[in-house]
C-alpha positions in Angstrom: 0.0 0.0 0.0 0.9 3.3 -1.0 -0.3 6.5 -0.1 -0.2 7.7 -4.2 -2.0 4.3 -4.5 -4.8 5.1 -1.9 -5.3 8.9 -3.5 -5.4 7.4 -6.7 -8.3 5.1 -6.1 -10.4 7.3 -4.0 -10.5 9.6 -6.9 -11.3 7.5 -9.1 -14.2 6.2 -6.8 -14.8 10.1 -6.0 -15.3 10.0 -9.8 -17.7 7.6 -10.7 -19.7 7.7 -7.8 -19.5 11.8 -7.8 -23.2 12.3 -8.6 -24.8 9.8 -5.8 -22.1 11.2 -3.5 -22.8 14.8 -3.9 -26.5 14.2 -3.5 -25.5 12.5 -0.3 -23.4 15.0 1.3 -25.6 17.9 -0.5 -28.7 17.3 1.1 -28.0 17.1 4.8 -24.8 20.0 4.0 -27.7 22.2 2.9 -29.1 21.8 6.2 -25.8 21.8 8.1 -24.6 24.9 6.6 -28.2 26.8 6.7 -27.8 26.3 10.5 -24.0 27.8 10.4 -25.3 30.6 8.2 -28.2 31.6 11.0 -25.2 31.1 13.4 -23.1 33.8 12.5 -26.0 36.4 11.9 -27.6 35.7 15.2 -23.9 35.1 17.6 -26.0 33.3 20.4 -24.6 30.8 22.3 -27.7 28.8 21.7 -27.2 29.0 18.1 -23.7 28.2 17.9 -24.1 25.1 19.7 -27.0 24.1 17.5 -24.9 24.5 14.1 -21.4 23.1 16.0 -24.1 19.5 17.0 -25.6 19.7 13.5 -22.0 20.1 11.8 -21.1 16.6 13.6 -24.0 14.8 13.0 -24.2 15.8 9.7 -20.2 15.0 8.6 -21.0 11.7 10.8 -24.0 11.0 8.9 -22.1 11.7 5.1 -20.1 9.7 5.9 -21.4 6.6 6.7 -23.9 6.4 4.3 -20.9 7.0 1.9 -19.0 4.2 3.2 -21.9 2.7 3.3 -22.6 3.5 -0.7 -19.3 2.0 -1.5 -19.6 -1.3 0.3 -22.7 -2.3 -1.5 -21.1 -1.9 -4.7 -17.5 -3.2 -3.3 -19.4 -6.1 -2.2 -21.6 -6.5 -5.9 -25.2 -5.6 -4.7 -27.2 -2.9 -6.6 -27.3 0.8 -5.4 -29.9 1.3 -2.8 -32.8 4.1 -2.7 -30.5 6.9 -0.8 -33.1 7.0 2.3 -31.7 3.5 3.0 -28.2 4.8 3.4 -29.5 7.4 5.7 -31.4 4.7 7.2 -28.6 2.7 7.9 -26.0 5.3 9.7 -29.0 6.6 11.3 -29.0 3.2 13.4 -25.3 3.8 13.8 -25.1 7.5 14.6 -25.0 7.2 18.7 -21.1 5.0 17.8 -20.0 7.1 15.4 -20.5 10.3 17.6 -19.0 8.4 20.5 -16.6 7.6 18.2 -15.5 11.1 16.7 -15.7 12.9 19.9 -13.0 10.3 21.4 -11.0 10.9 18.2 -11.6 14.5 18.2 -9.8 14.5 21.5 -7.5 12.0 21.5 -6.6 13.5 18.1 -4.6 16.3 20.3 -1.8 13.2 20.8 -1.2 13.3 16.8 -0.7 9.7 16.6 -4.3 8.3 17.0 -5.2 10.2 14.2 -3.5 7.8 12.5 -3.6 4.4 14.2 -8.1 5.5 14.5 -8.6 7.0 11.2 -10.5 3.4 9.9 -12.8 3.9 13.3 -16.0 5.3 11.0 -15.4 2.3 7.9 -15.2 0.0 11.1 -18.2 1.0 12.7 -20.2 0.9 9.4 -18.8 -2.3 7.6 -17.9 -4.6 10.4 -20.4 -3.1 13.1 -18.1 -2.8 15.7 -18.4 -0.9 18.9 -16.5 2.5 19.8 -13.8 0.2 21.7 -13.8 -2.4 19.0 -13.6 0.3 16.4 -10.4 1.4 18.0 -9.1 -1.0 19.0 -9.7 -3.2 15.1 -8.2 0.3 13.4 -4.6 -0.1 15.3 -4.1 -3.5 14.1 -4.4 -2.8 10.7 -2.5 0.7 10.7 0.4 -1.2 13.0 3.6 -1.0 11.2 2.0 1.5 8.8 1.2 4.7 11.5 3.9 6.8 9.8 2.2 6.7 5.9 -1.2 6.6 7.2 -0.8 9.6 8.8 0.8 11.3 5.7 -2.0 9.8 3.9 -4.8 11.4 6.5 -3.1 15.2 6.6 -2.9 15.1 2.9 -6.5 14.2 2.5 -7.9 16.7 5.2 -5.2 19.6 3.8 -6.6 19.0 0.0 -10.2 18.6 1.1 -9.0 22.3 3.2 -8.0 23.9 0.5 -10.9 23.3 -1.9 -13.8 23.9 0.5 -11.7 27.5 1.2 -11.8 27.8 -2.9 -15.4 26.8 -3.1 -16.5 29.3 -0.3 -14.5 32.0 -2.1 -16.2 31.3 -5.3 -19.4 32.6 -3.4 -18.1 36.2 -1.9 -20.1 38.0 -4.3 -23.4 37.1 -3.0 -24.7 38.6 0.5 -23.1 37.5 3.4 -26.0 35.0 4.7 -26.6 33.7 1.0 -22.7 33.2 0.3 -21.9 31.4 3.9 -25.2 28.6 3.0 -24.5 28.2 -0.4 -21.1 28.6 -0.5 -20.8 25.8 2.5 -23.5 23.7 1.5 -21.5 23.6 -2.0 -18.5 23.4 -0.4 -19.4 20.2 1.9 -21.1 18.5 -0.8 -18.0 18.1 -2.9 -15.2 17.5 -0.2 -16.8 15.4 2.9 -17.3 12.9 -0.1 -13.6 12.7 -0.8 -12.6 12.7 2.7 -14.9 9.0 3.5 -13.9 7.9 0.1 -10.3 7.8 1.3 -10.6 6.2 4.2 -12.9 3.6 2.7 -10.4 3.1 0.3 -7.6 2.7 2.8 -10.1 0.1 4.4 -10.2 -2.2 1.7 -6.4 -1.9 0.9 -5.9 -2.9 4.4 -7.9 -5.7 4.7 -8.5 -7.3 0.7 -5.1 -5.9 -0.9 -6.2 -8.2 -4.4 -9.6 -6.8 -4.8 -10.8 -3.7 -6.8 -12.5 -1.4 -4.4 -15.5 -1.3 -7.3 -16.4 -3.6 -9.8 -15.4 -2.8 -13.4 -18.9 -1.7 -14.6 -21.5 0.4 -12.0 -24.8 1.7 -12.8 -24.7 5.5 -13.5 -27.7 5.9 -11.2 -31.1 5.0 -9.3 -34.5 6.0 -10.7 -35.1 7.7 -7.7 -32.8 8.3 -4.7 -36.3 7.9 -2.4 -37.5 5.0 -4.3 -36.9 1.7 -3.7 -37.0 0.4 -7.1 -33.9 0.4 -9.2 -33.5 1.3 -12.7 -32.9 -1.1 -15.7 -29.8 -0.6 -17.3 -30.3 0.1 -21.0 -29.7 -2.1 -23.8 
């Protein structure tokens, strides 16, 4: 594994699963980022607190149903109807909180950003607890802390720089209009490449010989609410 390798796959799966992914991270970022908007017109306590809760949940909430989005296809089953994802990290939310609250913290110590950075895949594809996550994530970064955590500050300092980009892009619209669209843009098209990555380093880690997607995925879903799927065309 290397960490060109890792950045090289997760955008090419940022790629071809770039319009499910934004609609993922777009809907509840539209949300997340009206509340941050509201924030820093009204400068309450109250409000603050409201946007920094709904910022968590809603990263926590991307990405697992992206993770999630990517194991369903890794694994060779069809594309579900996108309230199913939802549905799915939903049920997980209360660990991966736990989870990124410990990490937040613990993150102060440099190294466990490294040696936890698999703790949201973990939770997600192999259901683990906030211990088990932890714990799981060390054994399969062992020997590899150093690269990971290259890996891990690249990804956050490129995901960085194109969300400050994005938001820039925006400046010319009023202050409240530019700070919701500009981060509800913004989040749509970078939270995605964050969980792709670290999805990506999940599978390198523990299937090295298999392609994180099959050779040939459907483009889309006839609905993203719907739970029927769309025939591919002849």
């Amino acid at each position: 594994m290397t960490i060109s390798d890792v950045l090289t796959e997760a955008f090419e799966v940022y790629r071809r699963l770039l319009r499910r992914s934004v609609i993922v991270a777009g809907l509840i970022f539209a949300v997340v980022s009206l509340a941050q908007a509201l924030a820093v017109q009204d400068r309450t306590g109250l409000a603050e607190l409201i946007a920094l809760l709904l910022s968590l949940a809603g990263g926590l909430l991307v990405q697992g149903a992206l993770v999630e989005v990517v194991r369903d296809l890794h694994e060779g089953r069809e594309p579900a109807a996108l309230n199913d994802y939802y549905n799915r990290t939903r049920d997980r939310l209360g660990t991966l909180f736990g989870t990124s609250l410990f990490y937040g913290f613990a993150a102060i110590l440099i190294v466990p950003i490294a040696r936890w950075s698999l703790a949201v895949p973990l939770v997600m594809i192999e259901r683990l607890s906030r211990r088990d996550a932890f714990r799981r994530s060390s054994e399969l970064v062992r020997g590899r802390t150093g690269k990971v955590l290259l890996l891990v500050l690249i990804t956050f300092a490129i995901s960085a720089v194109a969300g400050i980009a994005i938001r820039a892009a925006f400046t010319f619209l009023p202050n409240f209009a530019a700070n919701w669209i500009g981060g509800t843009v913004a989040g749509a098209l970078t939270v995605p490449f964050q969980a792709h990555v670290l999805t990506v380093l999940y599978y390198r880690l523990t299937e090295p010989e298999r392609p994180i997607l099959p050779e040939q995925t459907r483009a889309s879903w006839q609905s993203v609410w719907d739970e029927e799927r769309e025939e591919p065309p002849a």
